[in-house]
Structure formats: C-alpha cells, structure tokens
C-alpha positions in Angstrom: 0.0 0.0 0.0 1.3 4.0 -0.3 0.8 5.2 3.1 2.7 1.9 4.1 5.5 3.4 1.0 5.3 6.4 2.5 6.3 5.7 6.6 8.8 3.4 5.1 12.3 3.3 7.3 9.9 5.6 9.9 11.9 4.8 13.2 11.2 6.6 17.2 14.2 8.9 15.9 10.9 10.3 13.1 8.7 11.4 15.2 10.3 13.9 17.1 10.9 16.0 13.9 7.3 15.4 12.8 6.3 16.9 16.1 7.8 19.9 15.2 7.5 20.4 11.7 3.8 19.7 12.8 3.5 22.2 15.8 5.1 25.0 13.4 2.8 24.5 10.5 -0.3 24.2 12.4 0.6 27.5 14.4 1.4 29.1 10.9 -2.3 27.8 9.9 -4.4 29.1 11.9 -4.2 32.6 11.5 -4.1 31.7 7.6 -7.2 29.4 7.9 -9.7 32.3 9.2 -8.2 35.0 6.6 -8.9 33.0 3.6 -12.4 32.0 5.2 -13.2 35.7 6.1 -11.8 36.5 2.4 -13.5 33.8 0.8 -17.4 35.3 2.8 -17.7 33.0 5.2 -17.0 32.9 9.4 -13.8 32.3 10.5 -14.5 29.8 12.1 -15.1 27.5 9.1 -11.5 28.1 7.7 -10.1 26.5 11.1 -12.6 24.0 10.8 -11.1 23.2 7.3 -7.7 22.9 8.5 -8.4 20.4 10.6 -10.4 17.9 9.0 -9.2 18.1 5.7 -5.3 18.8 6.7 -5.3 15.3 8.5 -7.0 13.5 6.0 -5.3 14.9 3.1 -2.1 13.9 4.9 -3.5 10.8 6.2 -5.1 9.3 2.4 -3.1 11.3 0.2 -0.6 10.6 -2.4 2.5 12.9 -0.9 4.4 12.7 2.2 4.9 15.8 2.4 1.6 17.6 1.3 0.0 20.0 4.0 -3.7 20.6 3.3 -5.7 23.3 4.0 -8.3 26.3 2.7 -6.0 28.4 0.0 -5.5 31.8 -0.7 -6.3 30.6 -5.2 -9.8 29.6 -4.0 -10.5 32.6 -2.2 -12.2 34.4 -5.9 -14.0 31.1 -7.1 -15.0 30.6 -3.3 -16.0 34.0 -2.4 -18.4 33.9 -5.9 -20.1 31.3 -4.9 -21.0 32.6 -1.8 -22.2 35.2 -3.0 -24.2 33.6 -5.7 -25.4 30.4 -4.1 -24.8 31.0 -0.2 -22.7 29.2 2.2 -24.8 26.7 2.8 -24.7 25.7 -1.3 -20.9 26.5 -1.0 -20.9 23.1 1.2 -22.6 21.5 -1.4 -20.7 22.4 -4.6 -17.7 21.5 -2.2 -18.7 18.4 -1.0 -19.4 17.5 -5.4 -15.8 19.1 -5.9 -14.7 15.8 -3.6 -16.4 13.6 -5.8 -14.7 15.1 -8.8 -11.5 15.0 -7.7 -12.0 11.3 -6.0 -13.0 9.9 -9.3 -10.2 11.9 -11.3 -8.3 9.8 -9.2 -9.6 6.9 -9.7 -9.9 7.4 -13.6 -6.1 8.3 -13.5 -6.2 11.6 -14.5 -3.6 13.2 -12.4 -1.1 13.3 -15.1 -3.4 15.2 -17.6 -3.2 18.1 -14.9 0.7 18.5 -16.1 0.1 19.4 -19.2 -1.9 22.6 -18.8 0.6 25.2 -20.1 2.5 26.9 -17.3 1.1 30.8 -18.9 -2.1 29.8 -18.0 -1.1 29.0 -14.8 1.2 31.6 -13.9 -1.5 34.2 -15.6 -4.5 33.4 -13.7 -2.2 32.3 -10.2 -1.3 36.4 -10.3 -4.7 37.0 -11.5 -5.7 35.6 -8.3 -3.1 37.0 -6.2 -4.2 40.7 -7.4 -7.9 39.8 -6.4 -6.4 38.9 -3.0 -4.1 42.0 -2.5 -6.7 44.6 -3.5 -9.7 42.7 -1.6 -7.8 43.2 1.8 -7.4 47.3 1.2 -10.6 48.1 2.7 -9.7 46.4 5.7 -6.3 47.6 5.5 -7.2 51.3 5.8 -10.9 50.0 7.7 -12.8 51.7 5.4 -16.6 52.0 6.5 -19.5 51.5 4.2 -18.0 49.1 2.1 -20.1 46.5 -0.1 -18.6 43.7 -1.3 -19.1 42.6 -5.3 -18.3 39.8 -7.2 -16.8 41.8 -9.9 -13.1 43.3 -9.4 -13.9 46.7 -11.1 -17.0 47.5 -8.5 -14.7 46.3 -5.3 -12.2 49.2 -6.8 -14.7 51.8 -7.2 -16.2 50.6 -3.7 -12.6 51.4 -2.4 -12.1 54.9 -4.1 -15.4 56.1 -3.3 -15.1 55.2 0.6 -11.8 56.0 0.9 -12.8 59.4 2.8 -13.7 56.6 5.5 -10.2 55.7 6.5 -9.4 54.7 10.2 -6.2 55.8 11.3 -6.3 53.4 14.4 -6.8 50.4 11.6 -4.0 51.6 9.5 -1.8 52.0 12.4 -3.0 48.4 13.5 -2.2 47.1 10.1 1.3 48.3 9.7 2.2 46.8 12.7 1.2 43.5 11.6 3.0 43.9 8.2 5.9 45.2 9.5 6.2 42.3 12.4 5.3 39.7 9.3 7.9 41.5 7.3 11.1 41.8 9.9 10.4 38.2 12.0 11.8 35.8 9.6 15.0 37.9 9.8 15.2 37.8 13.4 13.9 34.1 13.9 13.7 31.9 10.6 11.4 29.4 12.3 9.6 31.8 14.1 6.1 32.1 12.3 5.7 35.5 11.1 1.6 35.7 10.5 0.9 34.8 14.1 4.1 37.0 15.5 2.0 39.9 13.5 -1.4 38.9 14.6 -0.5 38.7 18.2 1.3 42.4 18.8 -1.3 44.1 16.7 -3.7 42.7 18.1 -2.4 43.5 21.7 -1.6 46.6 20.2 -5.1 47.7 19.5 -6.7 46.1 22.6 -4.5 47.8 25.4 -4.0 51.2 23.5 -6.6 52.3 21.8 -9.8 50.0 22.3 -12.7 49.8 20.6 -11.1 51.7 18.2 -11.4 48.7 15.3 -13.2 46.7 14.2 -12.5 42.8 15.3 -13.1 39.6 14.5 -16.1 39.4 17.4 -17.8 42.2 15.8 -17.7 41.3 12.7 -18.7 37.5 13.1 -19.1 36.9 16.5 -17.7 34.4 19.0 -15.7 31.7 17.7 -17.0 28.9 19.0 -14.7 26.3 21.2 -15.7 23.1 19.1 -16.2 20.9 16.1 -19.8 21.5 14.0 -21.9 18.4 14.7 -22.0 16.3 11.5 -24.4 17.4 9.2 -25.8 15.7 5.8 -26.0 18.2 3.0 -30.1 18.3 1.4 -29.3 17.1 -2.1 -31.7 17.0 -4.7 -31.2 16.9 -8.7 -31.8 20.4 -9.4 -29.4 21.5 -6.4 -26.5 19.0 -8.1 -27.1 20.5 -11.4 -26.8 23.9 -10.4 -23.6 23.9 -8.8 -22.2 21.0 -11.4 -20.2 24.3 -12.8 -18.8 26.2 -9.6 -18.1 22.4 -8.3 -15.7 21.1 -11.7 -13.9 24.9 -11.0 -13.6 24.0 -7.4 -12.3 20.7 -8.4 -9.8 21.7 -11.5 -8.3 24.5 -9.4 -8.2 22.5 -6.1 -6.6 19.3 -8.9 -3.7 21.5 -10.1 -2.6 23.6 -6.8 -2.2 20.3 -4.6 -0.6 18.5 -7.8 2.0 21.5 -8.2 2.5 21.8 -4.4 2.9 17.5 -4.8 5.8 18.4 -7.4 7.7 21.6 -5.5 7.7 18.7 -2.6 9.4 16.2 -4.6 12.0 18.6 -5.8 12.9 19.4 -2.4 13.3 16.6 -1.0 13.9 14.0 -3.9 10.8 12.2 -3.3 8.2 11.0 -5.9 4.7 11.3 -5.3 1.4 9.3 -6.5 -0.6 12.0 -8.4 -3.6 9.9 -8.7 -3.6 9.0 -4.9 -3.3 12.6 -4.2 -6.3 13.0 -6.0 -8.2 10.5 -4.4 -7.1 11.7 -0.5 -7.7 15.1 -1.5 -11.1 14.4 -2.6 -11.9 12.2 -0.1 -10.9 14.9 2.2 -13.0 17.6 0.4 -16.3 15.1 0.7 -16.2 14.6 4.5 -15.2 18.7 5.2 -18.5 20.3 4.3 -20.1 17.6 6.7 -18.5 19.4 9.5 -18.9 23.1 7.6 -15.7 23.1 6.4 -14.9 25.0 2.7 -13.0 23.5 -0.1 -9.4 22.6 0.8 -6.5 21.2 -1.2 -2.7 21.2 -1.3 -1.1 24.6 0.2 2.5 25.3 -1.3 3.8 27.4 1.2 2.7 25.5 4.3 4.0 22.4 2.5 7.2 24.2 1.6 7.2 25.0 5.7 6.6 21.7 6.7 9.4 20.3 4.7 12.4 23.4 6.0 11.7 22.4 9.4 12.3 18.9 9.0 8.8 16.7 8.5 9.9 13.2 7.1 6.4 11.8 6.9 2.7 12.2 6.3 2.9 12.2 10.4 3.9 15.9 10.6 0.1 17.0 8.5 -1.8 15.0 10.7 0.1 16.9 13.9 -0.7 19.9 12.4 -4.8 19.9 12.1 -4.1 18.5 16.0 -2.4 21.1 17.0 -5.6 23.5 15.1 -8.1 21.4 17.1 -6.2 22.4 20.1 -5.9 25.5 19.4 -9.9 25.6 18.8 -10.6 24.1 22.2 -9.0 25.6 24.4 -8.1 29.2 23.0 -11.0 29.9 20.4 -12.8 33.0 22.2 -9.3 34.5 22.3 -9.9 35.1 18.4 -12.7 37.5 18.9 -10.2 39.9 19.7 -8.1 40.1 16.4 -9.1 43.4 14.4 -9.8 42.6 10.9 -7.3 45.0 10.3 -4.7 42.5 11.4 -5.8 40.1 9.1 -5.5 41.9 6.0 -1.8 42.3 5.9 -1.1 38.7 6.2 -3.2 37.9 2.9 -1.7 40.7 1.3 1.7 38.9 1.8 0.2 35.5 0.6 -1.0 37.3 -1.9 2.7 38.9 -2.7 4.0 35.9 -2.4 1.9 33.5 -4.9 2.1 36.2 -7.6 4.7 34.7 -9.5 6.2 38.0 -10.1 9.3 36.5 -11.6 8.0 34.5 -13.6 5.0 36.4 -14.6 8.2 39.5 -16.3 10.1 36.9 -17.4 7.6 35.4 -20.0 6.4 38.8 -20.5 10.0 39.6 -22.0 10.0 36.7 -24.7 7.1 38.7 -26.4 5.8 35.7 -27.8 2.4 34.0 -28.0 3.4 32.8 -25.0 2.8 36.5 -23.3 -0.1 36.8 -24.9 -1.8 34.0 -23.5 0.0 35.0 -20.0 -1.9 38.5 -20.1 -5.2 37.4 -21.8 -5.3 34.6 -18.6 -3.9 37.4 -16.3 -6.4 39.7 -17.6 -9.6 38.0 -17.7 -8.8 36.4 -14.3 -9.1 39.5 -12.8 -12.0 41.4 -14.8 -13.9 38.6 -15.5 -13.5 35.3 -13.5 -11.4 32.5 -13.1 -13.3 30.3 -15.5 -13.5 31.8 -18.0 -9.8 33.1 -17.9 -8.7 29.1 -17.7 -11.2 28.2 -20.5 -9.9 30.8 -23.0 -6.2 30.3 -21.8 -6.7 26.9 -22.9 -8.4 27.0 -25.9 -5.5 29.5 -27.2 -2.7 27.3 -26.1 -4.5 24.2 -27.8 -5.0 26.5 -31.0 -1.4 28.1 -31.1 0.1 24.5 -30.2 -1.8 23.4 -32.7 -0.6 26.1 -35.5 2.9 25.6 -34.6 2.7 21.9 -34.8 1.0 22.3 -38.4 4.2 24.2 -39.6 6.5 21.5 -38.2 4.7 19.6 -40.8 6.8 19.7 -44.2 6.0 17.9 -47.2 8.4 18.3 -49.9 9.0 17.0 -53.5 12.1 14.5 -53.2 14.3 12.9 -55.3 18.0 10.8 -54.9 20.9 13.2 -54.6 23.4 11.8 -57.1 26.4 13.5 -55.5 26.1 12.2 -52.2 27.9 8.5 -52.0 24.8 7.3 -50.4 22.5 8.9 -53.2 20.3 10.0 -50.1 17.0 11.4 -51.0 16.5 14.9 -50.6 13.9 17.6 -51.2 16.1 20.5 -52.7 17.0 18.3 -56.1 14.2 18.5 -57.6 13.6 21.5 -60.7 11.9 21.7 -64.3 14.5 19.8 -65.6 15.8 17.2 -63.0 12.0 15.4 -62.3 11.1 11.9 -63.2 7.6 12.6 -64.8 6.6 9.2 -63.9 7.6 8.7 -60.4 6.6 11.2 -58.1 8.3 11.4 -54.0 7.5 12.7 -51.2 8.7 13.3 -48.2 6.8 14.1 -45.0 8.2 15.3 -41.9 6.0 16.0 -38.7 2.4 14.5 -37.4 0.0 14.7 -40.0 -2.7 15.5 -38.2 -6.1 17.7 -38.5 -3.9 21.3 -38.4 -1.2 19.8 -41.1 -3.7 17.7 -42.8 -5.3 20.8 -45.3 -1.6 21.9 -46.1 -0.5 18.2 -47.2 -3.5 17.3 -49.4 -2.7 20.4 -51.6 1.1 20.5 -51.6 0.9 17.3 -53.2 -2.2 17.6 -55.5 -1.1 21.2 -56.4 2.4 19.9 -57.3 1.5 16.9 -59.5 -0.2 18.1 -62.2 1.2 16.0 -64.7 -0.5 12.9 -63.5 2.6 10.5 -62.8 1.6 6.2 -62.5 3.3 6.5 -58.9 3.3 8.1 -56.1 5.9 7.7 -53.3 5.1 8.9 -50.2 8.3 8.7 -47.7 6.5 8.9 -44.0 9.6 7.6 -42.1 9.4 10.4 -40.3 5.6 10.8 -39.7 5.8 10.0 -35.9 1.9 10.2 -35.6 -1.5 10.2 -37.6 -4.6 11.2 -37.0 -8.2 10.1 -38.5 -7.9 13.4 -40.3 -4.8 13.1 -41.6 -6.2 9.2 -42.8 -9.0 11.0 -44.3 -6.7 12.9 -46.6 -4.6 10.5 -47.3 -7.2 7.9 -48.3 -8.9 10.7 -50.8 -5.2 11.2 -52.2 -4.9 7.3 -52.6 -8.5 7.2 -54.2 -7.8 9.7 -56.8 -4.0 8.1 -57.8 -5.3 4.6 -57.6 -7.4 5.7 -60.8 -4.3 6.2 -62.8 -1.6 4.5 -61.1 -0.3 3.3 -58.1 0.8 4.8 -54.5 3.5 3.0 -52.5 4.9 4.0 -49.1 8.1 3.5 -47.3 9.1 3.9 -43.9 5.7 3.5 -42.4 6.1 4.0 -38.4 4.3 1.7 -36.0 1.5 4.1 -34.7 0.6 5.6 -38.2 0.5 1.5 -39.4 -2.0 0.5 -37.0 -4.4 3.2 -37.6 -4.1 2.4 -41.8 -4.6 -1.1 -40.7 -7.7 -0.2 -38.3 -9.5 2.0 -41.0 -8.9 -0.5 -44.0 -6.8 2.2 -45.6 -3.8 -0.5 -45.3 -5.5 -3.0 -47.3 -6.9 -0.5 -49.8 -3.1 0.5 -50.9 -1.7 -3.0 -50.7 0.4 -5.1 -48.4 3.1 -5.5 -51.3 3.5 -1.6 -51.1 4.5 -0.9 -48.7 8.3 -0.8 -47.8 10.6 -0.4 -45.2 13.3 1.4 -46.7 13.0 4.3 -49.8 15.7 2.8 -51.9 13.3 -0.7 -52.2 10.4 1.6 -52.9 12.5 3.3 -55.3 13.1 0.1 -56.9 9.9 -1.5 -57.3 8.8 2.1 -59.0 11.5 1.6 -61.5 9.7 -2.0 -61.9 6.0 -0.5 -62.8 6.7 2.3 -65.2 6.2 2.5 -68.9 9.9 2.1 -70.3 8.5 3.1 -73.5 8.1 6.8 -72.0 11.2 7.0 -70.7 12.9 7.0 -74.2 14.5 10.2 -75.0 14.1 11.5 -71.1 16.7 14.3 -70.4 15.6 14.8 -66.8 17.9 11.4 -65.6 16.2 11.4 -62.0 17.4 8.0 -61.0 20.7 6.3 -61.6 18.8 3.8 -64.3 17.7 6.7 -66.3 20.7 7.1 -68.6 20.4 3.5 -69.8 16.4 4.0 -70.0 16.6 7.0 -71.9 19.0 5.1 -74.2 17.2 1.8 -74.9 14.0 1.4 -72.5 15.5 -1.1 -70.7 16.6 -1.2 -67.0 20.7 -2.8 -67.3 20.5 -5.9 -65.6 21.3 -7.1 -62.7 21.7 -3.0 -61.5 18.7 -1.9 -59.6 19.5 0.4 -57.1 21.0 -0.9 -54.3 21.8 2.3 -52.1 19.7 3.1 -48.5 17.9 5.9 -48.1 
C-alpha cells in the first residue's frame, strides 16, 4: 500500500521532527485558515474547521508525504463567488461534489493530464488571483466603512475609491504593525512564524491602547465557538447537483492543479516522488467529509508544504500533527480570536498574496514577447475582470489552438528525389527542378504528425504539385511519428484519386501511423506489397512499374537507371538500385 510506502524506514528517531514540523505549521495555519475563510465570505471559524479535518485527512489518504492541506489563498475568488451567488450553505454543497470530482479523477487516473496545462495559464490566472487577493484586503487595511462587497473586481475598486474618505487611522496603524512584524520576523527568527508573531502584537496593540477603536473579529462574526460543528448531511436533490455541477468542476480543477504542483515543489525538495492519482483521491476524499463538519473546499497549500518540509517533516505524520495542534488551538483558545481586528488580518493575505504572484516569472515570460505573453496577459487579464473560468477556458483553448498552429508548420511535405552527388544517393527535397523530375515517379517526403492542423496543407502541396498525373506516387513517412483520423482522411482521398491512374506506395511507415491504416482498411486498400521499409526498395519496385517506353529520349535522368532508360527502355540488368535511403 502508499501510506505503508510512505512511513517506510519511519523509526522513534521520526517522530520527534514530525512533532515539530507539525506544531510550526499548524501555528502558521491558523491565522491563515480564518483569513482566507473571512476572504472567501464565510466565518472564521469555518476556515479552522477546514484545517483540521481536511489537513489530516489529506495527509492521512493522500498521495505525498509531504503535502500540507488546507483552505488556499487561489480559491478565495472562485469561493467567495459562490457565496455570494449560491450562499454558504450551497458552497458546502458544490464542495462536498468538488470531492467527488477529484475522488473519481483519481480513480480514472487523471492526475497526469493536470501536467500538461501550459504553465502561462497557470502563472496568468495564479497572479490574477493573487491581485484579487491583494486589493480585496485594502478596505480592511485602511478600515474603510461602508464598504459592499461585489463579485466583480472593477466594483470592489470603485467601492474602495469612493469610501476612501472613510479611513481609520487606528486600523492603519493596527495594520502596519502587523506587516511590519510579518515582514522583519523571519530575519530575526527563521522558524519563528511571522503571521501569528504579526497577529498577536497588533492585536495586543489595538486592545491595550486604543480600544474599541477597530473593528474585530467578534464584531464582525461573533464568538468563535470552542468546538467541532456536529455532523451534518448536506439536502441534495437533482436540481441542487445541477446547479452547482459548474462552480463544483472549478472548485475541483483549481483545487486538482494547486495540490498537484505543491505535490511536485515537494518532490524537488526533498527527492521524493509522489502518486498523483492517490493525491487525487485523499484530496477528494478529504473535500467530501469537510463540508459535513462546515468546512470550505481545501487542497494542497505550497507554502505550508514548503514549511513543513524546511523544518524537518519526514512523513505524512507531521500533517496530521498539524490539524491536532488547530483542534487544540480551537478548544482551548477559540474565544481568544474574537479579539483580532480585521485589520490585522489583512496584511497577512496581502503577503500571501505577494507571495503566490509569480512576479518572476509572470516579467520573465512577459520579456520573450511571444504567443506565450499573450496568452500569459489574456489569462492574467480575464482572471481578474472577469473570472477565473473563463480566464482558464480561453487560456486553454489559445494554447491548444497556437500549439496546434505551430505543430501544423512542423509539418513539411516536400517533393524528393535521390541526390546523385552524395555517395549514399540520399534522398533529398532541394534536387528537384523543371529539368531534374522523373515525370513518372513522383516522391515525397513528409516530416512531422500529419494531423487535422497539417492535414489541409499536405492534401494540396501534393495535389497542387502533380499536375502532370505520374503512375506513382511515393510517399516517404519515415518520419511521420503520428497520424490522426484526419490526416487518414486525406490520405485515403489522395490514394483514391491516384489509384485511378496509377499506383501509391509508401516506405518507412512507423508503427502508430500503421495500426491506424490497418484499423481503418486504408492499409489494405493500398496494398500489403506496397509498402516498404526502406525508400531505396520503394525506389526500386517504381522503376519495376513504369512504362519504359516513355522513358525514351528523357533528359531529366532522375534516378541512376535513367541514362540506360533514356538510351534503350530497358533497365541494365542485374543494376537496380542498391543504395539506402
């Protein structure tokens, strides 16, 4: 079994670092847990509630030993949405249908499709996020009054500039304190957690000298209550599921590709190699049982992974410390909470924020000024004025089309004939001109998948360029490393049309493009005896099937056998060509 892979060589000597690593992270997560729940519209509370259920089973039934799980500072737009749209209560829901999602990606073996989502996508819409982030914790950040939130970026700014007359200085001062401590403890203690440093001196800060002054956590939301939800069964019906089919797939893609990424930065840390599609299946697992207990959507969180790792975690033990170490925290400590001015919390997502922006990154494909930019900024764009789906969808389909329009001009096909000057007489698509053409052999070559984007291109260079109706046509597809039921298509209309007139033989057939000739009929339509492995047998058999009579008085002397032809319309015996190609 994995987890068994996974606490393999665990000794005593383990689980004192797992203690650690596990008691750091899960102070590091709580103050991040009720940000991104207060971000993403819902009570505090329910972010905590989230790091504790589905951190320890995400570490428990995952696919990583490393992986910390948790509510994430990407879901806080698609999350905040919904709640807005559905309610919390719906949010559960589409949550608890994200889990299935992900559980049967998993099981379907899908993780490795995740990979191949083009890294401007995600870099575009991962700073798209992080900008939704940083400017939805200004109002806090100055404690602007009168402030409604919106769905839409472009209200929540003019929300901002038109209360910004509403500014508390006591809030401001409260949230420079935080940012500053956030900023300055990791210099002064690396293992020291900086959000909760921040959180606990501006929040003593504001209560001791000048109270009342901001606004807190207690009077925005109330008490935090000291325990677990009880266990509640979401109220399903069809209509329900089918409404939040949509918002639950987003959940699930989004949630799919952070904890796959966070899966990978852990293996190149610490040479490990983790099970994508087990990952997958813990993760939605995990997101199935949260909402039961009124937890949001949680997957894989890179930072408090990265954390976990730095201070020494060697197993899957470390995550499950952590959510303990929440629950604890929840028990015994949750009125505490009440205190902390909302003003406090809105530096440390701004830093989150600053961090998962992929600055670097995001100027660095900027400066190649290629269609890779362009599909950087349209996702980067889109993420943040319209919404995370539709950024991904577009991304996507302009990646797929621009793959596929630089895959189509990979494809060459090119008129061919044997270069006489090379020892080898290789075969080679600059020797053919008006006078150097055998007018009843026509070759080939192909280079590059001929697929549905090349397919157009290769039907007409080759009908365009034999005009003269030749008996054969050679078609070299050595190098034809795929073929699609397009590309058959094409092919079998170009075999239709010479097979009126003459003949078409191909050489250098690879094994993928065979079987799919074979599984149409197109194989058998050709002929088993023409195909060939090698050109220079190809060649050969040609020289077999034309009319000798034509090639009497020929000047154009394409093949070696020409000169004799042209002479006396006879092939010299005994000298076919011999030579590879």
């Amino acid at each position: 079994m994995l987890i068994d892979k996974r606490f393999q060589n665990y000794s005593m000597r383990s689980v004192p670092k797992d203690l650690i690593s596990g008691l750091i992270v899960g102070v590091i997560a709580i103050p991040l847990g009720m940000a991104f729940a207060i971000a993403s519209g819902v009570k505090p509370e329910y972010g905590i509630y989230t790091t504790i259920v589905a951190g320890v089973l995400i570490s428990l039934l995952g696919g990583s030993k490393y992986q910390i799980g948790g509510p994430t500072g990407a879901f806080i737009p698609i999350l905040f949405g919904i709640v807005m749209n559905y309610g919390y209560e719906n949010l559960l829901i589409a949550g608890f249908l994200s889990g299935i999602i992900l559980t049967l990606m998993g099981i379907f073996k899908l993780g490795s499709l995740i990979k191949y989502i083009p890294r401007p996508v995600t870099i575009g819409f991962t700073s798209g996020i992080a900008v939704t982030i940083f400017m939805g914790q200004v109002a806090s950040f100055f404690g602007l009054s009168g402030i409604k939130k919106h769905e839409e970026f472009i209200l929540n700014l003019k929300e901002i500039f038109v209360h910004l007359g509403t500014a508390n200085l006591y809030s401001i001062l409260t949230a420079a304190i935080c940012l500053v401590t956030i900023i300055l403890t990791p210099k002064v203690a690396l293992r020291v957690p900086g959000p909760l440093i921040g959180l606990v001196v501006s929040t003593l800060a504001a209560t001791f000298f000048y109270p009342g002054q901001v606004a807190t956590i207690g009077t925005a939301y109330g008490e935090i209550p000291s325990t677990l939800p009880h266990l509640q069964i979401p109220d399903l019906s069809m209509e329900m599921i089918i409404k939040l089919l949509k918002p639950a797939f987003v959940i699930a893609m989004l949630g799919g590709i952070e904890s796959l990424l966070s899966a990978v930065v852990a293996d190149g840390m610490t040479g490990s190699r983790h099970n994508s599609n087990k990952e997958l299946i813990g993760q939605g697992i995990a997101n199935m049982i949260a909402p039961l207990f009124g937890a949001i959507p949680a997957t894989g969180a890179l930072a408090r992974t990265a954390t976990n790792i730095k201070n020494g975690a060697v197993s899957p033990f470390s995550g499950i410390i952590h959510g303990a170490v929440v629950l604890l925290v929840l028990l015994f400590f949750a009125p505490n909470a009440s205190y902390i001015p909302l003003a406090s919390m809105a530096p440390i997502l701004m830093v989150v924020a600053w961090n998962m922006s992929e600055r670097k990154v995001f100027t660095h494909i900027l400066k190649t000024k290629s269609t890779d930019s362009m599909i950087l900024l349209v996702t980067f764009l889109l993420t943040v004025f319209v919404n995370l789906t539709i950024a991904v969808e577009i991304g996507l389909v302009m990646s797929a089309l621009i793959f596929v329009k630089r895959m189509s001009d990979v494809t060459v096909t090119e008129k061919a004939l044997p270069n006489r000057e090379h020892k080898h007489e290789k075969v080679a698509a600059n020797m053919v001109t008006d006078t150097h053409d055998c007018p009843q052999i026509s070759i080939f070559s192909i280079e590059g998948p001929l697929f549905f984007g090349a397919a157009q291109t290769f039907e007409k260079t080759i009908m365009n360029t034999i005009h003269y109706r030749p008996g054969i046509l050679l078609l070299r597809m050595g190098r034809v490393p795929f073929i699609d039921t397009t590309g058959e298509a094409v092919l079998a209309s170009i075999v239709r049309h010479f097979s009126k007139s003459g003949i078409v033989i191909i050489s250098g057939l690879n094994t993928q493009p065979e079987t799919v000739l074979k599984k149409t009929g197109l194989y058998q339509m050709i002929g088993e005896d023409h195909f060939f492995k090698h050109t220079g047998e190809a060649i050969n058999y040609a020289l077999d099937q034309i009319n000798k009579n034509k090639c009497l008085g020929c000047k154009h002397f394409a093949f070696r056998e020409c000169h004799k032809l042209s002479a006396s319309g006879a092939i010299e015996g005994g000298k076919k060509l011999s030579a590879t190609f």
